[in-house]
C-alpha positions as CSV (number, residue, x, y, z in Angstrom):
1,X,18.6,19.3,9.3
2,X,14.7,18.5,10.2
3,X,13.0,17.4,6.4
4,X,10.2,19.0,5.2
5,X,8.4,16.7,3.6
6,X,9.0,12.9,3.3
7,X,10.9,12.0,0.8
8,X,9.2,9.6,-1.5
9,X,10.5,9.6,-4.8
10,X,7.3,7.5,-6.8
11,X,4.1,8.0,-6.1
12,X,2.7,4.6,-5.0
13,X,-0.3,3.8,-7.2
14,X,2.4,4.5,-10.1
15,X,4.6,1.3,-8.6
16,X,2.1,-1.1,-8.2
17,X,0.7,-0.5,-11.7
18,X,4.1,-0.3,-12.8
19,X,4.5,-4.3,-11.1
20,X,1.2,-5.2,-13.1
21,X,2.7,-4.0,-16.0
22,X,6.1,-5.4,-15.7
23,X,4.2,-8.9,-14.5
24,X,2.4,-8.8,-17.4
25,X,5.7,-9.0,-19.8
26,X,6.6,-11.5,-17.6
27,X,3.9,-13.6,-18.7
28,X,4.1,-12.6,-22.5
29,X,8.3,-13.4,-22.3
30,X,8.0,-16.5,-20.2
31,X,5.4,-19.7,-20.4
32,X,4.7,-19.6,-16.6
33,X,1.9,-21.6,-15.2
34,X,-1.4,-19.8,-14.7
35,X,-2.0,-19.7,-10.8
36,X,-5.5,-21.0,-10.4
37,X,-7.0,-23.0,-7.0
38,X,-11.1,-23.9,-6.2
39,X,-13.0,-21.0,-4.9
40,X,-10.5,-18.5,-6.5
41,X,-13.0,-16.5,-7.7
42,X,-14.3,-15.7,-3.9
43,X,-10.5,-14.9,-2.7
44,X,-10.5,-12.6,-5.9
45,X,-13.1,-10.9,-4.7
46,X,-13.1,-11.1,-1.2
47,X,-9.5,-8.8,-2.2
48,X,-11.4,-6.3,-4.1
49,X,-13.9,-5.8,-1.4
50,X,-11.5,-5.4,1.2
51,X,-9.1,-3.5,-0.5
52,X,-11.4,-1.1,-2.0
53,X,-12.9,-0.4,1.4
54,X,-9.5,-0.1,3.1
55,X,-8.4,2.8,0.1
56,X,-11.9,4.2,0.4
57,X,-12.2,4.6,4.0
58,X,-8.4,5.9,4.2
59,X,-9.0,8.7,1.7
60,X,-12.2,9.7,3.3
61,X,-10.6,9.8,6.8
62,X,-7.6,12.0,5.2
63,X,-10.2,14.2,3.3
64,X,-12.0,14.3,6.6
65,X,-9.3,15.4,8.9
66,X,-8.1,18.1,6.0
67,X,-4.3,16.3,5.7
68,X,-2.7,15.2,2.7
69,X,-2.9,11.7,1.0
70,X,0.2,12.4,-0.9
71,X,3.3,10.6,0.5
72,X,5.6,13.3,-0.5
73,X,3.7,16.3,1.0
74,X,4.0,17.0,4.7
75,X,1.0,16.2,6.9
76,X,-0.7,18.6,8.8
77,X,-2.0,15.7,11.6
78,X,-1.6,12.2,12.6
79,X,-4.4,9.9,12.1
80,X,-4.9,6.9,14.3
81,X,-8.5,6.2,14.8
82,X,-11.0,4.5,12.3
83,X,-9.0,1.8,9.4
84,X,-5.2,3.7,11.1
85,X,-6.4,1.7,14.3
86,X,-5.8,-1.4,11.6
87,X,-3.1,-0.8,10.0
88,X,-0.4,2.5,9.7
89,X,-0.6,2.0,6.1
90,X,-4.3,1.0,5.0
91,X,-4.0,2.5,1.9
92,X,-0.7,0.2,1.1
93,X,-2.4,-2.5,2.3
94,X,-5.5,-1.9,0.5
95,X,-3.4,-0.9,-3.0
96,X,-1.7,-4.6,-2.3
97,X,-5.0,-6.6,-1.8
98,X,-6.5,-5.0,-5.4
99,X,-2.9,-6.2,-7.0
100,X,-3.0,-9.5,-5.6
101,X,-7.2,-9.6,-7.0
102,X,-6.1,-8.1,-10.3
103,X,-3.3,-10.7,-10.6
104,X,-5.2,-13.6,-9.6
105,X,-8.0,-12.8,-12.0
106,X,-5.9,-12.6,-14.9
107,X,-4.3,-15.8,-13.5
108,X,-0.6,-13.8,-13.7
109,X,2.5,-15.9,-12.5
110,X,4.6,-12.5,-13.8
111,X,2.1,-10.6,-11.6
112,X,2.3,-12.4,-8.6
113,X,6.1,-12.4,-9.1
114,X,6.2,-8.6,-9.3
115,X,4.4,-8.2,-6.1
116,X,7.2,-9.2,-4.3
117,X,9.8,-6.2,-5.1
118,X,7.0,-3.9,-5.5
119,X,6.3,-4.2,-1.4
120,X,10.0,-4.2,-0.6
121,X,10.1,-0.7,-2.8
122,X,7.2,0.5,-0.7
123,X,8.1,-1.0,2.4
124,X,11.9,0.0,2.6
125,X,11.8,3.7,0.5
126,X,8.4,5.0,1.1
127,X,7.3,3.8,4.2
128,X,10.7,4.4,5.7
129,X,10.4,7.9,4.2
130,X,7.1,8.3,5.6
131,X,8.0,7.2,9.0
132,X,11.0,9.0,9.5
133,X,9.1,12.1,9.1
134,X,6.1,11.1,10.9
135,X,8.7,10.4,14.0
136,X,10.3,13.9,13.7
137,X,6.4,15.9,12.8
138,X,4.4,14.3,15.7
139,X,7.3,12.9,18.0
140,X,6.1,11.0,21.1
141,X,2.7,11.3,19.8
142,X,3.8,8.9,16.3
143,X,6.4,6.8,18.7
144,X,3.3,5.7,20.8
145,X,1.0,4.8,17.7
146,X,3.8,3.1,16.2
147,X,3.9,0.7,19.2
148,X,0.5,0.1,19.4
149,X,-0.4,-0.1,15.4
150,X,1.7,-2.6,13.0
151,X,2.9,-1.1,10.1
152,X,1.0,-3.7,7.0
153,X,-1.7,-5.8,10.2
């Protein structure tokens, strides 16, 4: 039976904030060391930048090209110029570079900790999701941009 819309049960931003959150009763449970290193502060926001303008230019492309930027509503097109030459998931991406800057500048162990399942739960449920419909919507057009593209870089 073809789906009509993928399948994604959590809306994304929803899980990463839901990592921060869970990282940051980590730290309040647990006496973890505080992740600090030189020049942090330029990683932290060399993340921000980069994952701001990833989310940014993603949303505007969608906007742009009339489709949907919510995972579990069908899309009317598939997108693979501008940041979807990058990446097949620049929003993802971009959502996980502002985690990883929000974690390091609160210097979370629990944070960075969290990171870790909250990517699998995005990689393996909505990406999947996303991808399976993708593959049956736009066929040999989403088999060829899947070869070319990676899925994260």
């Amino acid at each position: 039976m073809p789906l009509e819309h993928p399948h994604v049960m959590m809306p994304p931003p929803a899980l990463y904030l839901g990592g921060l959150l869970m990282g940051y009763g980590i730290d309040q449970a647990l006496t973890l060391p505080a992740p600090t290193f030189p020049g942090d502060r330029w990683v932290i926001l060399a993340l921000a930048v980069i994952g701001t303008a990833l989310v940014l230019a993603a949303v505007l492309q969608l906007r742009l090209a009339r489709t949907t930027l919510v995972p579990h509503r069908p899309a009317s097109q598939l997108l693979t110029g501008g940041v979807f030459r990058l990446s097949r998931n620049p929003i993802y991406l971009g959502f996980t570079a502002l985690y990883l800057a929000m974690a390091l500048s609160q210097h979370s162990a629990g944070m960075l900790i969290m990171l870790v399942p909250i990517v699998w739960v995005i990689q393996q449920h909505v990406i999947a999701a996303e991808e399976a419909f993708h593959a049956q919507q736009f066929g040999e057009q989403w088999q060829a941009y899947r070869q070319r593209v990676r899925r994260w870089l």
